[in-house]
Each structure stands twice: as C-alpha cells, then as structure tokens.
FILO-76890 format. One record per residue: residue number from 0; residue in one letter; y, x, z of N, C-alpha, C in turn. Coordinates in Angstrom, 1 decimal, padded with zeros to 4 digits. Each point is the difference from the previous one (the first is absolute). Layout:
<nodes>
[node NUM,"A",[Y,X,Z],[Y,X,Z],[Y,X,Z]],
...
</nodes>
This chain:
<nodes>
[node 0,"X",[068.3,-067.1,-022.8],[-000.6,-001.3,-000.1],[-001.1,000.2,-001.1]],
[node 1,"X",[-001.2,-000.8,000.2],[-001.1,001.1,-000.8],[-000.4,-001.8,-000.7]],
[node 2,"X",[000.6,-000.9,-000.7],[-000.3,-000.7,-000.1],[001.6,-000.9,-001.0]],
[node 3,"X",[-000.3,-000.6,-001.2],[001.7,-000.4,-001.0],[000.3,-001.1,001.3]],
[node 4,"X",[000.6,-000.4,-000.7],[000.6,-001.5,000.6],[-001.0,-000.6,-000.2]],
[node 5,"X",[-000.4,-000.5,-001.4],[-001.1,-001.1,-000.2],[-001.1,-000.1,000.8]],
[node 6,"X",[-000.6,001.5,000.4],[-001.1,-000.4,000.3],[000.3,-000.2,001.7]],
[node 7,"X",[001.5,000.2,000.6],[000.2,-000.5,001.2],[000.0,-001.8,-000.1]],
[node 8,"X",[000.5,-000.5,-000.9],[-000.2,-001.3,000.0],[-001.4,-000.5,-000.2]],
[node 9,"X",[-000.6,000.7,-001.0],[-001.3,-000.6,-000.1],[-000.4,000.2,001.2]],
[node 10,"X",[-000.2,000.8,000.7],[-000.8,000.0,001.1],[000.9,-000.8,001.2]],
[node 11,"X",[001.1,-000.3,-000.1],[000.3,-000.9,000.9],[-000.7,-001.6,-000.1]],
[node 12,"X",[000.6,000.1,-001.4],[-000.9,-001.7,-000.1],[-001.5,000.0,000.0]],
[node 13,"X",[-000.4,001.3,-000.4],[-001.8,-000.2,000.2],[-000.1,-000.3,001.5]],
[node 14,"X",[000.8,000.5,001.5],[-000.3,-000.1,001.2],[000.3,-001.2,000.2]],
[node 15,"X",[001.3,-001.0,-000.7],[000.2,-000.9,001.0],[-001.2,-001.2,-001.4]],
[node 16,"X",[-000.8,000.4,-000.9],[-000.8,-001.1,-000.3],[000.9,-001.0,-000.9]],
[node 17,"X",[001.4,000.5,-000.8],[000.7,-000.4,-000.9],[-000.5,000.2,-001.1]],
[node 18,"X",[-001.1,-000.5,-000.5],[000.1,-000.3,-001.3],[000.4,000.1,-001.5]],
[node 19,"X",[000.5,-001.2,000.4],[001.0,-000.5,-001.0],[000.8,000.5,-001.0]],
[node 20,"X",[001.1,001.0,000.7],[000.8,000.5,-000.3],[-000.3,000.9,-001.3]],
[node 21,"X",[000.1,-000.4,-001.3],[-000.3,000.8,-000.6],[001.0,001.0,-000.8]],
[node 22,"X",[-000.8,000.8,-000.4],[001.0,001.5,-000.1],[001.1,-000.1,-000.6]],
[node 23,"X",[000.0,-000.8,-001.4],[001.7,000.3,-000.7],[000.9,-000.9,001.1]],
[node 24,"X",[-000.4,-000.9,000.9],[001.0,-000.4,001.0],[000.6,001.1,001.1]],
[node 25,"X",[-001.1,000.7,000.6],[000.6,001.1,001.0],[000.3,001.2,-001.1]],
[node 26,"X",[000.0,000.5,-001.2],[000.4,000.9,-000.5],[001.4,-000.4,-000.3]],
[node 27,"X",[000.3,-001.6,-000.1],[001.4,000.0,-000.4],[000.9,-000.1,001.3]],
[node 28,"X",[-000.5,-000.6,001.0],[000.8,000.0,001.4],[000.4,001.5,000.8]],
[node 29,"X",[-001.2,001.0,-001.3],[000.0,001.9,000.6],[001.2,000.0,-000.8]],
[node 30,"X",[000.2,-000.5,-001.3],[001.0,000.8,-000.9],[001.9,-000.8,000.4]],
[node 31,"X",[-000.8,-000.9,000.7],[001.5,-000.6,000.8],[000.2,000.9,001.2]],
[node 32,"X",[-000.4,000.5,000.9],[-000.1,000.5,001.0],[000.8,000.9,-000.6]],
[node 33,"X",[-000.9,001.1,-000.8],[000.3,001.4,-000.3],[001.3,000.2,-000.8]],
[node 34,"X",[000.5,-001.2,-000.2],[001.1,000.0,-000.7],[001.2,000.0,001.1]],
[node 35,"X",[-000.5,-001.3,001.3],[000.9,000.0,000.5],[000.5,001.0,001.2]],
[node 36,"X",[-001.2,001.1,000.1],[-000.3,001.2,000.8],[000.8,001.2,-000.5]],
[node 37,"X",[-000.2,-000.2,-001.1],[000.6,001.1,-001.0],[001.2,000.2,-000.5]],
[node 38,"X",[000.2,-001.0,000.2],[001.8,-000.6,000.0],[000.9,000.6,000.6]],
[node 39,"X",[-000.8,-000.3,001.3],[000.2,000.5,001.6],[000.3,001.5,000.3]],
[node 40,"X",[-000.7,000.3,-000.8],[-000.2,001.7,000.1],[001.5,000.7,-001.2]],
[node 41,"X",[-000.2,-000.4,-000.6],[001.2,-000.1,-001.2],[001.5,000.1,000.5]],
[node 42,"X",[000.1,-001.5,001.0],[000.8,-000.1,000.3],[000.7,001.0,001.0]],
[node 43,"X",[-001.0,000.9,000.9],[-000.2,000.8,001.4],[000.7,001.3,-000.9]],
[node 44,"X",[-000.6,000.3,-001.0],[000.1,001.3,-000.8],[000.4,-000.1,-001.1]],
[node 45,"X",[001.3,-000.5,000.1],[001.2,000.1,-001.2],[000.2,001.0,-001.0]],
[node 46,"X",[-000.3,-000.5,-001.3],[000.0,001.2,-000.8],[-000.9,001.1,-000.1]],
[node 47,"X",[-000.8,000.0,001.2],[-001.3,001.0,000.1],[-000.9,-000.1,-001.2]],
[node 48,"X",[000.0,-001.5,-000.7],[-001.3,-000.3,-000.9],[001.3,-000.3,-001.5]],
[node 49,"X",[000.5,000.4,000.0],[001.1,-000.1,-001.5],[-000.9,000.5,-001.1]],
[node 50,"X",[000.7,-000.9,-001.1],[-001.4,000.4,-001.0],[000.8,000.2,-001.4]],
[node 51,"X",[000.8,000.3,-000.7],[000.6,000.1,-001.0],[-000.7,-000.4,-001.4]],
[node 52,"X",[000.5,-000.9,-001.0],[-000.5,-000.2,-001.1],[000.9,000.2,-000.9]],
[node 53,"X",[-000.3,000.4,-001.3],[000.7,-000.2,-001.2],[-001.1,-000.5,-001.3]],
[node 54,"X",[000.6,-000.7,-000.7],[-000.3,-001.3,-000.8],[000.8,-000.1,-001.6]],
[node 55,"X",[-001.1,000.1,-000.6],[000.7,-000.4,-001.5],[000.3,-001.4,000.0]],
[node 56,"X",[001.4,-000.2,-000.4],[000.1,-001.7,-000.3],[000.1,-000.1,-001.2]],
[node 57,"X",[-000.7,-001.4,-000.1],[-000.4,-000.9,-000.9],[001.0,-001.0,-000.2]],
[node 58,"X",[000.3,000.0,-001.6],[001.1,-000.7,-000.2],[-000.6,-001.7,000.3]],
[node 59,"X",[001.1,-000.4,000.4],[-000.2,-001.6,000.5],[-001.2,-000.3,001.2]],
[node 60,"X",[-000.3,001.0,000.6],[-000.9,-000.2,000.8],[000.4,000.4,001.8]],
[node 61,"X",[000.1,-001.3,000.4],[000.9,000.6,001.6],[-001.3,000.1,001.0]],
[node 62,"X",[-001.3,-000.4,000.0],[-001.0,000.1,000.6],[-000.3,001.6,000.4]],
[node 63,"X",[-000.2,000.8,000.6],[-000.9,001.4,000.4],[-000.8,-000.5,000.9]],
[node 64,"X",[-001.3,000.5,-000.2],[-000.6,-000.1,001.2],[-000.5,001.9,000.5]],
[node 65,"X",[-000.3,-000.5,001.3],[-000.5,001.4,000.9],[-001.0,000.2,000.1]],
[node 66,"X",[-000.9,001.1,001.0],[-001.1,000.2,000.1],[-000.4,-001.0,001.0]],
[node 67,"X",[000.6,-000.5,001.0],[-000.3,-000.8,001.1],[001.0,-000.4,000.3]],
[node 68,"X",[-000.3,-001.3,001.3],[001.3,-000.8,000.2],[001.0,000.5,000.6]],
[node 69,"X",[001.1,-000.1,-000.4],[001.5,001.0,000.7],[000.6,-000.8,001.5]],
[node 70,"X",[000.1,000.6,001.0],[000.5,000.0,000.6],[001.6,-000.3,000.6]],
[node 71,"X",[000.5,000.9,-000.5],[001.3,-000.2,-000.8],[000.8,001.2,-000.2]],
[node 72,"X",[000.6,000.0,-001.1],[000.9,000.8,-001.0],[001.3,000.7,000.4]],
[node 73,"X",[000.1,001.3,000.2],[001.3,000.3,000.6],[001.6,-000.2,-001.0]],
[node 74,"X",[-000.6,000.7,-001.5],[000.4,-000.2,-000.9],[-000.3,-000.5,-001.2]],
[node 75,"X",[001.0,-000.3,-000.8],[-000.7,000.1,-001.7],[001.2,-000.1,-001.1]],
[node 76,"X",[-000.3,001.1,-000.9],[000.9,000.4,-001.2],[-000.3,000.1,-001.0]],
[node 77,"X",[000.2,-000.9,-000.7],[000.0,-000.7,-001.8],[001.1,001.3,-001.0]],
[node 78,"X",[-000.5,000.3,-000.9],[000.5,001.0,-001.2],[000.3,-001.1,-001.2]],
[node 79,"X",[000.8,-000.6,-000.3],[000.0,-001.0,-001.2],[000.6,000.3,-001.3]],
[node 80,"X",[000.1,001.8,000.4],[000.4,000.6,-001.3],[001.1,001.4,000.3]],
[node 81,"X",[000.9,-000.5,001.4],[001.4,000.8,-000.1],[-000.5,000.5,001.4]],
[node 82,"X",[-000.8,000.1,000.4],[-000.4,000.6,001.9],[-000.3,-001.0,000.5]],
[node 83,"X",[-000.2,000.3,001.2],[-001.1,-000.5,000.8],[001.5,-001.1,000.9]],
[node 84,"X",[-000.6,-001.1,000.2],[000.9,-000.9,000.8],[-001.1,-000.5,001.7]],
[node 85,"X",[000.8,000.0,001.0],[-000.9,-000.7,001.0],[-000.2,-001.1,000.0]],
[node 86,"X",[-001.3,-000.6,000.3],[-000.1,-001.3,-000.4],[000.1,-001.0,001.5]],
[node 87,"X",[000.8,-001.1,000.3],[000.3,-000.3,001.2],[-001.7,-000.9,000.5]],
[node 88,"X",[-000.2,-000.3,000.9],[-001.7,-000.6,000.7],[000.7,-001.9,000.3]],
[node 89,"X",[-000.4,-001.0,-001.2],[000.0,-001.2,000.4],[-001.0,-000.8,-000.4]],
[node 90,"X",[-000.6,-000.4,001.7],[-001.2,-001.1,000.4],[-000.1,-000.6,-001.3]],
[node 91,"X",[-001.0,-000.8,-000.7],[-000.2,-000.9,-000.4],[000.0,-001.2,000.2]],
[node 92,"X",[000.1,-000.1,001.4],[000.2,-001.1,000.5],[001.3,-000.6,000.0]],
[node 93,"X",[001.4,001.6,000.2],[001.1,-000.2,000.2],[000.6,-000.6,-001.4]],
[node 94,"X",[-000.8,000.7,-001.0],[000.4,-000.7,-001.3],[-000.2,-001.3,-000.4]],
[node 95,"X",[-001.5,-000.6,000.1],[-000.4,-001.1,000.0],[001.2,-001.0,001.1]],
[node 96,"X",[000.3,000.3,000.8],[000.9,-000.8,000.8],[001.4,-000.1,-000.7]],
[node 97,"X",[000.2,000.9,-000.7],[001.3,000.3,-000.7],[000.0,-000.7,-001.0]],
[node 98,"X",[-000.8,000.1,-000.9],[000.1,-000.5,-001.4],[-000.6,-001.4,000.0]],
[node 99,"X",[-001.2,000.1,000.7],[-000.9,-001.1,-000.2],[-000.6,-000.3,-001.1]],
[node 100,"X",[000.2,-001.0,-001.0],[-000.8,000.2,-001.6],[001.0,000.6,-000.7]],
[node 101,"X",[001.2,000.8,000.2],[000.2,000.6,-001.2],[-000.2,001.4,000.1]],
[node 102,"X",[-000.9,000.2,000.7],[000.1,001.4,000.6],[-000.4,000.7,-001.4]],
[node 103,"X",[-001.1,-000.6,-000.6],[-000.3,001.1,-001.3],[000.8,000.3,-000.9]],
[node 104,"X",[001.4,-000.7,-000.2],[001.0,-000.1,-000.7],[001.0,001.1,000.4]],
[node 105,"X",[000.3,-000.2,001.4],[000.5,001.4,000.9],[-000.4,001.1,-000.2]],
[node 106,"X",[-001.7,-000.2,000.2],[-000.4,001.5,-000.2],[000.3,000.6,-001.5]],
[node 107,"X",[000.0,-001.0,-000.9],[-000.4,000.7,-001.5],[001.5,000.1,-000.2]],
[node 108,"X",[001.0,-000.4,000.6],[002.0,000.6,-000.6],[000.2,001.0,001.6]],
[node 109,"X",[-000.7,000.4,000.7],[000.4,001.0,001.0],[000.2,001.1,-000.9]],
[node 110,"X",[001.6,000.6,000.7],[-000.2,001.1,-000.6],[-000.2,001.3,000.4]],
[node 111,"X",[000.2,001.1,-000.6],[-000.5,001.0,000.2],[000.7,001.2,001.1]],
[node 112,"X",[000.8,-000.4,000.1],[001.4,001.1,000.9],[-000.5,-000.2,001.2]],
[node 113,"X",[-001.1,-001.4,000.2],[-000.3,-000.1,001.6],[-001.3,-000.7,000.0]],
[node 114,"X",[-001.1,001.1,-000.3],[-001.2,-000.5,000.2],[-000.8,-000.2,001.4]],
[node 115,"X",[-000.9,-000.8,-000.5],[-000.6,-000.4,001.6],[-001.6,-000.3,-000.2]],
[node 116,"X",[-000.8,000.4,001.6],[-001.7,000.0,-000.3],[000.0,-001.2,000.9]],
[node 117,"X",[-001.7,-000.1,000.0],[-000.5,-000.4,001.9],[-001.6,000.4,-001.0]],
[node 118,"X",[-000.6,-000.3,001.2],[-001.4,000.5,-000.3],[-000.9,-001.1,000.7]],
[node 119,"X",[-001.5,-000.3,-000.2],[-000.4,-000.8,000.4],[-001.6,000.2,-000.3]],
[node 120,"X",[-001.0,000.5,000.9],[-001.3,000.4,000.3],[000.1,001.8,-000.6]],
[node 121,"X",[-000.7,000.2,-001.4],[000.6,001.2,-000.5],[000.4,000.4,-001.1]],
[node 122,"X",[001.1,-000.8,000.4],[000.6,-000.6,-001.9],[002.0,000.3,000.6]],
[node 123,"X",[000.5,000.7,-000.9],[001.6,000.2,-000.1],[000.3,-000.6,-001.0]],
[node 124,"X",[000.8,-000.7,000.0],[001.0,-001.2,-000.8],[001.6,001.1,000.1]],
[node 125,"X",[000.6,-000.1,-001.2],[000.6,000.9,-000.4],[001.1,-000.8,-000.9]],
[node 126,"X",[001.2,-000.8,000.6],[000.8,-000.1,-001.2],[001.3,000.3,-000.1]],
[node 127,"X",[000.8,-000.3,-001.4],[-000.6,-000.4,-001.0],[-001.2,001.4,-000.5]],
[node 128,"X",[-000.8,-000.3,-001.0],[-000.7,000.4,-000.9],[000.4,000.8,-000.8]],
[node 129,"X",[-000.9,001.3,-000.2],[000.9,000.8,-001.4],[-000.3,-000.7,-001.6]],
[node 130,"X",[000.7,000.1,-000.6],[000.0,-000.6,-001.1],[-001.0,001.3,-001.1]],
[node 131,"X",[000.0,-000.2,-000.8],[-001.3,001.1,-000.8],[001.2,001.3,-000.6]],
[node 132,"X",[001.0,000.2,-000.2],[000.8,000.8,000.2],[000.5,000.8,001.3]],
[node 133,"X",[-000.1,-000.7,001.0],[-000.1,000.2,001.4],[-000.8,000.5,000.6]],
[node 134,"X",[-001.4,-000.2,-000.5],[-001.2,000.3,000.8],[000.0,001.4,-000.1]],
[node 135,"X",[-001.2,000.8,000.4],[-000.4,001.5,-000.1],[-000.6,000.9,001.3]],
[node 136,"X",[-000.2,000.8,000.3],[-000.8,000.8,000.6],[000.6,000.3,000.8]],
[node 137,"X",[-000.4,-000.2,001.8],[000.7,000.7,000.8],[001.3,-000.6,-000.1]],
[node 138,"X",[-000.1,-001.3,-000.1],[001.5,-000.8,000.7],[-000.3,-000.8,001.0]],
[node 139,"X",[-000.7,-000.3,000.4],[000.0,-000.5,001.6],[-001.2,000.8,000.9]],
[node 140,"X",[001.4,-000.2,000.9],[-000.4,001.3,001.2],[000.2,-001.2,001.1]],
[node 141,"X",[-001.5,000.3,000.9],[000.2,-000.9,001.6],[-000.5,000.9,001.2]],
[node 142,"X",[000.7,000.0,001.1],[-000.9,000.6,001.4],[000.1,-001.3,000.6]],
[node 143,"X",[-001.4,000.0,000.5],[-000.9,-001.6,000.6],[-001.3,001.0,001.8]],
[node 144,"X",[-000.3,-001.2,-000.3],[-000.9,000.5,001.3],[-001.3,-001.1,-000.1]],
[node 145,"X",[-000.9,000.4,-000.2],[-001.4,-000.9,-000.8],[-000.7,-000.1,001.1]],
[node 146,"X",[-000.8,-001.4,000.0],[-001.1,-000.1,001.0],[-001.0,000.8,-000.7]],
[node 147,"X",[-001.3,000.1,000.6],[-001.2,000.5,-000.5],[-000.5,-001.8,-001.0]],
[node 148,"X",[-001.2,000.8,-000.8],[-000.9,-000.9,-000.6],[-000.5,-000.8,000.6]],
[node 149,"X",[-000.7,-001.1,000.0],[-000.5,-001.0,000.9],[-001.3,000.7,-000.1]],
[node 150,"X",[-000.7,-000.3,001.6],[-001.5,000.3,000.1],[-000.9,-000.6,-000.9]],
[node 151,"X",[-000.8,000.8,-000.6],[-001.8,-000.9,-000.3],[-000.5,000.8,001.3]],
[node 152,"X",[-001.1,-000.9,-000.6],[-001.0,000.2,001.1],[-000.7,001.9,000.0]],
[node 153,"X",[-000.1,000.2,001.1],[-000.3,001.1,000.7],[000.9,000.7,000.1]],
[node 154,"X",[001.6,000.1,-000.7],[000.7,000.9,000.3],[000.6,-000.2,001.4]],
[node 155,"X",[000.6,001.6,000.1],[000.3,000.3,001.1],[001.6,-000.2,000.6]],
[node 156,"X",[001.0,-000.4,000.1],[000.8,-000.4,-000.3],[001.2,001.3,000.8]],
[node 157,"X",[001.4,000.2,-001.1],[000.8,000.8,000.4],[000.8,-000.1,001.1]],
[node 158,"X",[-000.8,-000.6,002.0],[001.1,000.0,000.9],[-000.6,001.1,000.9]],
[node 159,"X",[000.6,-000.1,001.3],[-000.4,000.7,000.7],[-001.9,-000.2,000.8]],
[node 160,"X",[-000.6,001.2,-000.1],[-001.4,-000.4,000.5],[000.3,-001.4,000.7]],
[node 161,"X",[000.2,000.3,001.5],[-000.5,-000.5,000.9],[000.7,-001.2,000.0]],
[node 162,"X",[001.4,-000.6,-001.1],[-000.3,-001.1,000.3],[-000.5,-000.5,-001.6]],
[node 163,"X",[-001.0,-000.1,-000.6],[-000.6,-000.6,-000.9],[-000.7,-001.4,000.2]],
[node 164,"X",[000.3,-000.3,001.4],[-000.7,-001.0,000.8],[000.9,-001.6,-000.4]],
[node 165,"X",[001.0,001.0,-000.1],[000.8,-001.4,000.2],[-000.1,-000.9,-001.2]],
[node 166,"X",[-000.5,000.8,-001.1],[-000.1,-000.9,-000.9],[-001.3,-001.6,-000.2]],
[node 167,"X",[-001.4,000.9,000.9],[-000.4,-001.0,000.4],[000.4,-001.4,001.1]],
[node 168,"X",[000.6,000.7,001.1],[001.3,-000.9,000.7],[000.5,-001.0,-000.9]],
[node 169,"X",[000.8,000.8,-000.9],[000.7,-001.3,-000.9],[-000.9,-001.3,-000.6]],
[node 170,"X",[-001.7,000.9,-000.4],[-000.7,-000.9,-000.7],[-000.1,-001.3,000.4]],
[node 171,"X",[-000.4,000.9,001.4],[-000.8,-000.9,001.3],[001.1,-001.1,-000.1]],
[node 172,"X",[001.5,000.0,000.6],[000.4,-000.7,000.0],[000.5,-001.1,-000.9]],
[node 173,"X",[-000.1,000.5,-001.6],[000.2,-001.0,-000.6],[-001.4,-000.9,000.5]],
[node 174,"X",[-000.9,000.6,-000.5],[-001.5,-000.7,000.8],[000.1,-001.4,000.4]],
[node 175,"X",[000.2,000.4,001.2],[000.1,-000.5,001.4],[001.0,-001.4,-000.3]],
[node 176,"X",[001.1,000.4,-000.5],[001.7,-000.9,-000.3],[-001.2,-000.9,-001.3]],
[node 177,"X",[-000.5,000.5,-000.9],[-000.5,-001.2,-001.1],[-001.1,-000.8,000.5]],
[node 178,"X",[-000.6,000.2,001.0],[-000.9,-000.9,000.5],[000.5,-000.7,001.1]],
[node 179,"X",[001.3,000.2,000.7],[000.4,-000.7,000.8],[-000.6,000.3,001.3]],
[node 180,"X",[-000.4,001.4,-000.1],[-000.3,000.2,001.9],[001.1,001.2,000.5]],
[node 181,"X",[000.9,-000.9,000.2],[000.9,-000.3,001.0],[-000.1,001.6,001.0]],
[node 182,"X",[-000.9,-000.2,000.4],[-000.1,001.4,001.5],[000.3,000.8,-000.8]],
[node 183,"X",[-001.3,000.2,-000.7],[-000.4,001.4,-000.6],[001.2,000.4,-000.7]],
[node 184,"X",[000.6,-000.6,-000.3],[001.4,000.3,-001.1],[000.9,000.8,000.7]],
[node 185,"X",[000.7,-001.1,000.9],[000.5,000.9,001.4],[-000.2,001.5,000.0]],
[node 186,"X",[-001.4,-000.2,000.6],[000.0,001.2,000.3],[000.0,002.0,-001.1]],
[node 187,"X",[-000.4,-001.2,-001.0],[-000.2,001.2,-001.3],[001.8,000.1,-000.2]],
[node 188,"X",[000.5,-000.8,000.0],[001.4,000.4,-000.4],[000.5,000.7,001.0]],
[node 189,"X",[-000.2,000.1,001.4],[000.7,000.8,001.3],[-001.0,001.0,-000.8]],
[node 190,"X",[-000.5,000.1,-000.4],[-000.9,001.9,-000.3],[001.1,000.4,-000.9]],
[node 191,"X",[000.1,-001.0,-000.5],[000.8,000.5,-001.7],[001.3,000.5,000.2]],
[node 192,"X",[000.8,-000.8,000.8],[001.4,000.6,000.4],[-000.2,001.3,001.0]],
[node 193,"X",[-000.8,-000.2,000.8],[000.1,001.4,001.2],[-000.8,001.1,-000.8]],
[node 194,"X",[-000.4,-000.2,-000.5],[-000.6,001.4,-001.5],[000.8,000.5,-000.4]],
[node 195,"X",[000.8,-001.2,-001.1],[001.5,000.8,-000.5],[000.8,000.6,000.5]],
[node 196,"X",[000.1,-000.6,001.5],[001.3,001.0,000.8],[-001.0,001.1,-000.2]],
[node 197,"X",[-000.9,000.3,001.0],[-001.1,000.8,000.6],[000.4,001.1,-001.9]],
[node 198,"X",[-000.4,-000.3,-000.6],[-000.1,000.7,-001.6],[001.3,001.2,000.1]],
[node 199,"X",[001.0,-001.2,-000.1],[001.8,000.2,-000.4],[000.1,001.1,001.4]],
[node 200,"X",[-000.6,-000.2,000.8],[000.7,000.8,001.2],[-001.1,001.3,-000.1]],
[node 201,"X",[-000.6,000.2,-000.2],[-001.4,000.7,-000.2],[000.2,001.3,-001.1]],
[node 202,"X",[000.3,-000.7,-001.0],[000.3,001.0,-001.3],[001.4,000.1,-000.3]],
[node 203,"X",[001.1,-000.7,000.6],[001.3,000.5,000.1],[000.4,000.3,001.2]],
[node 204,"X",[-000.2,000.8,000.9],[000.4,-000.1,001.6],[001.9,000.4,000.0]],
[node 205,"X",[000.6,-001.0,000.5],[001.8,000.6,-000.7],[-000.4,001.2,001.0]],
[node 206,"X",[000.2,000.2,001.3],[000.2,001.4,000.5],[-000.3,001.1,-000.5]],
[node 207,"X",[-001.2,-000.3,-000.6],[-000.4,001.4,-000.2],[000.6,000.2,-001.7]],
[node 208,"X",[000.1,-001.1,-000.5],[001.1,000.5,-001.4],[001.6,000.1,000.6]],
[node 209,"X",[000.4,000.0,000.8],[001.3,000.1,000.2],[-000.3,001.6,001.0]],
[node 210,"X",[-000.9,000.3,000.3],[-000.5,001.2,000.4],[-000.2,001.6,-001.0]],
[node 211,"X",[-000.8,-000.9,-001.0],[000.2,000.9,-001.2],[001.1,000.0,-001.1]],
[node 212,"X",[001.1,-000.8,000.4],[000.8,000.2,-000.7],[001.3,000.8,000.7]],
[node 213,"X",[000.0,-000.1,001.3],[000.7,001.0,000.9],[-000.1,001.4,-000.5]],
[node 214,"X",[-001.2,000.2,-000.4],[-000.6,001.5,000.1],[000.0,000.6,-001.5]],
[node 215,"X",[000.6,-000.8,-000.9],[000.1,000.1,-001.8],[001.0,001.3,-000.2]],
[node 216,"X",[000.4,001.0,-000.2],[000.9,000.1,-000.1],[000.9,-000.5,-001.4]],
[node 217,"X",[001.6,000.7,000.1],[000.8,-001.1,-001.2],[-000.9,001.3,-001.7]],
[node 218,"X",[000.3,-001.1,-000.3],[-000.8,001.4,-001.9],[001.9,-000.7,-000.3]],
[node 219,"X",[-000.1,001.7,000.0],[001.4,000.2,-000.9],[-000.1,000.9,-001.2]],
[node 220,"X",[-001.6,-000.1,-000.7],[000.0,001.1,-000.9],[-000.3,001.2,000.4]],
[node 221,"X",[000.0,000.8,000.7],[000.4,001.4,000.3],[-001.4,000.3,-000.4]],
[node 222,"X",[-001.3,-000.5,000.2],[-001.5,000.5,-000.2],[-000.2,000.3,-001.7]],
[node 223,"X",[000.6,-000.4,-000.7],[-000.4,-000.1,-001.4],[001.4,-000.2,-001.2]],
</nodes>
C-alpha cells in the first residue's frame, strides 16, 4: 500500500467533496478504529505481543503509568518488602459498585496478603500502596499487552498493509452517522464489519495455523 491511512481518508473525502470534516475529528475516529482493530489482532495472537515491565514503587503512590494504552494485563506482582505477592485484577467499576462512597476508605485499610490492580487508558492502579519503607526498586513486576500510540498526522499505522483502509471506513462512518445520512452509514458500516472478518480471516487463517502446528515438532530439550 504505497499511501498511510490518512492520506487514504483524505483523499476519500477530497473525492466525495466532504469538506468539513476536519482533521483532529477523523484523526480521532483513526485512533478509535486502530484501537479497536488492534485489539482484534491481540486478541487473535495471544501472548504473541507480551510485554514485561518492572517498576520502582513509590511509597504511597498506587498510580503507574505505561508507554501506551494497555490492553490487558496477564499478571502483576507487588514486592512490599518480604517477595513478590500476585496481585488479583478488580474492575473499578466492580469496586465502585461494591463500596460505593466508602470505597476510598476500603482502599486506604486494604490489606496487604491480598493485593489487587485494574488499569484504565495507560495508567495501572495498584493497591494497597507501598508505604516509604516498603517502596524500592524493582518491586513491581507486570506482563500486559499494549495498544500502539495514537496516530498524528502522517503516520503510518502498526496493522496489516492492505487493510489500513478500514480505518478510513470507520471515519467515513462516523461521518456519515453525525450528519444523519442514514444510507451512507449503512453502508460504510457493512465495509467495516466484512473487513474485519475479511482482516481476522486473512492474517489468521485457522487451517493453515493448525497446519503449522501439526508439523512443529515436540522441543524436549535434546537441541541445546
């Protein structure tokens, strides 16, 4: 594909005489797309994109953030002085439902024998907190799976060539859905779903991975 994404949308709306649309709107409907494309791919290739981090904690500080937004987190283990403990994954939401207003009271007497995260854009929430005798170097350890960076303008974006399209698709269709034409919507969203299969089936084909995995042999060590 000899052309980013962007400039497939630009030149889409330059043909159809769209105006309008100005760029931080389709750059943000690209960075929704590519999120939700990417997701996709993530999800296909489990583990394939694992990314390991280790982290100095900061006493009283349950906030980390990442290089980009996480995906989601296979693990995560807090060091609060005596080894490393696993820390269990609960929603924010599930908490807020739980506690309701006393949740920051919950959080601040949680204790320590059974820590817990969730994460939210590219920020890890981590509690409880290490205290400033607690904190130090290389006590929290996570394996996560990160989206890419959001597009600016002219970059090229991390999916497969040929469907880079779809991100314009998605533009189009918010487009189309915010002005209320109705057709055009339709039909930009039938692009958008039969792409994704068309993608998912394209760059994961199962036969031919259940073909190359017939043909793996077992590693029992013996090479090394």
């Amino acid at each position: 594909m000899d052309t980013t994404a962007l400039d497939t949308l630009t030149d889409f709306y330059a043909k159809t005489n769209s105006t309008m649309f100005p760029l931080a709107e389709k750059l943000q409907y690209y960075n929704i797309a590519y999120g939700l494309l990417y997701g996709l791919i993530l999800d296909e290739q489990e583990d394939n994109y694992e990314e390991e981090d280790t982290k100095t904690t900061v006493a009283d500080q349950r906030d980390y953030k990442e290089k980009s937004r996480i995906h989601h987190v296979n693990w995560l283990k807090i060091n609060y002085g005596d080894g490393f403990i696993p820390a269990k994954y609960k929603s924010e939401a599930d908490l807020i439902s739980e506690y309701g207003n006393d949740l920051e009271t919950a959080l601040a007497q949680w204790d320590q024998s059974n820590p817990i995260y969730w994460y939210k854009g590219n920020h890890l929430f981590v509690i409880p907190a290490a205290s400033s005798s607690q904190a130090g170097a290389d006590r929290l350890k996570v394996s996560m799976e990160l989206l890419p960076a959001d597009l600016t303008a002219g970059q090229t974006p991390n999916l497969p060539a040929n469907f880079h399209y779809l991100l314009a698709v998605y533009a189009a269709l918010q487009y189309h859905k915010n002005n209320l034409e109705t057709n055009s919507a339709v039909i930009k969203e039938k692009d958008w779903k039969e792409g994704i299969i068309e993608m998912l089936a394209t760059a994961f084909p199962r036969a031919r991975e259940r073909e190359l995995q017939v043909h793996i042999p077992d590693d029992d060590g013996s090479e090394y």
